[in-house]
C-alpha positions as YAML, in Angstrom:
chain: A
units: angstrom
residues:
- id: 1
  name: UNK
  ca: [-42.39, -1.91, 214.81]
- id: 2
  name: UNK
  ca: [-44.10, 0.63, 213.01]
- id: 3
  name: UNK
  ca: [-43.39, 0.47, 208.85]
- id: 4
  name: UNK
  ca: [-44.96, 3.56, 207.62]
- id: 5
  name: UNK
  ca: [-41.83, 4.35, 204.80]
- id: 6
  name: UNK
  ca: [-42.01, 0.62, 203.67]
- id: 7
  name: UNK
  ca: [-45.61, 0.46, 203.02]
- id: 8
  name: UNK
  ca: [-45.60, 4.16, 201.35]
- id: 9
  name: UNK
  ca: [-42.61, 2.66, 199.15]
- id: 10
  name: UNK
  ca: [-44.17, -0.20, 198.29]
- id: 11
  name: UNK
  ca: [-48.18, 1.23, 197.02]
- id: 12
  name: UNK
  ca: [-45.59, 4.00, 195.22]
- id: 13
  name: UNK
  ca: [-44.43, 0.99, 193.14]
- id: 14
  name: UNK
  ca: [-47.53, -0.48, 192.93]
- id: 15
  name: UNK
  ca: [-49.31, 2.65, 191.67]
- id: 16
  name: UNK
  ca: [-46.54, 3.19, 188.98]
- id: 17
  name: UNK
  ca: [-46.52, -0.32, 188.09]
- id: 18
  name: UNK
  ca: [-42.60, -0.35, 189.23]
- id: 19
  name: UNK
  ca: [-41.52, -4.32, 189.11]
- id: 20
  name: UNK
  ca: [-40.71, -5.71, 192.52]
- id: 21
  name: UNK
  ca: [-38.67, -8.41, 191.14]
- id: 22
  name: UNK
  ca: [-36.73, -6.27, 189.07]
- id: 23
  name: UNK
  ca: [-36.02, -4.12, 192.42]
- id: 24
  name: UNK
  ca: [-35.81, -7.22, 194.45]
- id: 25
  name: UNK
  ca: [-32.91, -8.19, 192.33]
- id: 26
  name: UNK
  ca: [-31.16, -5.49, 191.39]
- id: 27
  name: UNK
  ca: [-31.18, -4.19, 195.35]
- id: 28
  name: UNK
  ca: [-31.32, -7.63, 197.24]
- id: 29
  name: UNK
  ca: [-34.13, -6.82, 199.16]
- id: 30
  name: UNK
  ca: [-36.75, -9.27, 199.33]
- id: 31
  name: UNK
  ca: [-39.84, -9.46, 197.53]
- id: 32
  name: UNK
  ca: [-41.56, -9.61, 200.33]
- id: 33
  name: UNK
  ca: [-40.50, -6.33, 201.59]
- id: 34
  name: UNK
  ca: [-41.71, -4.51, 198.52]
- id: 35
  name: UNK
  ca: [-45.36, -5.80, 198.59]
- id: 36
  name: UNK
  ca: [-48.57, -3.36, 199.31]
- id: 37
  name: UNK
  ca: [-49.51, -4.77, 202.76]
- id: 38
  name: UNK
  ca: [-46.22, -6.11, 203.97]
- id: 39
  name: UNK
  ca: [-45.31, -6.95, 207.61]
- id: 40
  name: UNK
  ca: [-42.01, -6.55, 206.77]
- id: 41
  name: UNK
  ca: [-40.21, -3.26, 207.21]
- id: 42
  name: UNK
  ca: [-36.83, -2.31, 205.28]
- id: 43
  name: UNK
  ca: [-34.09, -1.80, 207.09]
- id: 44
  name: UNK
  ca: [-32.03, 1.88, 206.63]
- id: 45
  name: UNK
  ca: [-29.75, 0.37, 204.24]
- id: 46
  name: UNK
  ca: [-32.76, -1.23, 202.39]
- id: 47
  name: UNK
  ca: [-34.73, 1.98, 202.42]
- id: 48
  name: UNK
  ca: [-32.04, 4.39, 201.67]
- id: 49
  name: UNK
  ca: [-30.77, 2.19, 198.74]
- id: 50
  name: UNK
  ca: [-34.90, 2.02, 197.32]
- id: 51
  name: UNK
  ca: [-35.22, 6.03, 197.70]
- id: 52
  name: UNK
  ca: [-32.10, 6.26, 195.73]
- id: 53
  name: UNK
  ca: [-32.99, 3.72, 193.03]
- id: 54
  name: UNK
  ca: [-36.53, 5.31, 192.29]
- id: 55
  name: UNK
  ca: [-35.37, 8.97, 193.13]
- id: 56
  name: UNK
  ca: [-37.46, 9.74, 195.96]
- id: 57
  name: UNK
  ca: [-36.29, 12.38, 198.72]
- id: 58
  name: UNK
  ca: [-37.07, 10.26, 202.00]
- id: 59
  name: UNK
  ca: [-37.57, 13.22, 203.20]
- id: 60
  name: UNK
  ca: [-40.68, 13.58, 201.31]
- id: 61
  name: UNK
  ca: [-42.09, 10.27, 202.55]
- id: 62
  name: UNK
  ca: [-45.38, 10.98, 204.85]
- id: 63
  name: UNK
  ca: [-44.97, 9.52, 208.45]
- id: 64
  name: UNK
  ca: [-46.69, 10.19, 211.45]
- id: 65
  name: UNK
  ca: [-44.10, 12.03, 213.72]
- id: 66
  name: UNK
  ca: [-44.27, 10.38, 217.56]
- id: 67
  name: UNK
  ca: [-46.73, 8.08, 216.66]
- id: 68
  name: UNK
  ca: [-46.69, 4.61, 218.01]
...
């Protein structure tokens, strides 16, 4: 499964030195989602709930279209 959006998310944080465990707790989405590199993908609840919490139009969010 492709995870474009939750790696994007997660350098974002990393490049504005945004605190994973502080997101990771206030969201309940685990650390391991958040990290540069993951495996992991969000799920829609997870991702919506992470573009609202650091203001980001998901929109906005760079994804190949039709890619597999």
């Amino acid at each position: 499964m492709r995870n474009e959006a939750t790696l994007w998310l997660a350098k974002y944080m990393e490049d504005h030195g945004i605190s994973t465990e502080k997101i990771s707790r206030e969201l309940h989405i685990p650390k391991k989602k958040l990290i540069p590199g993951t495996k992991e993908s969000l799920d829609a609840d997870e991702f919506l709930a992470l573009c609202s919490y650091l203001q980001i139009n998901p929109q906005t969010i760079p994804i190949r279209q039709g890619e597999k």
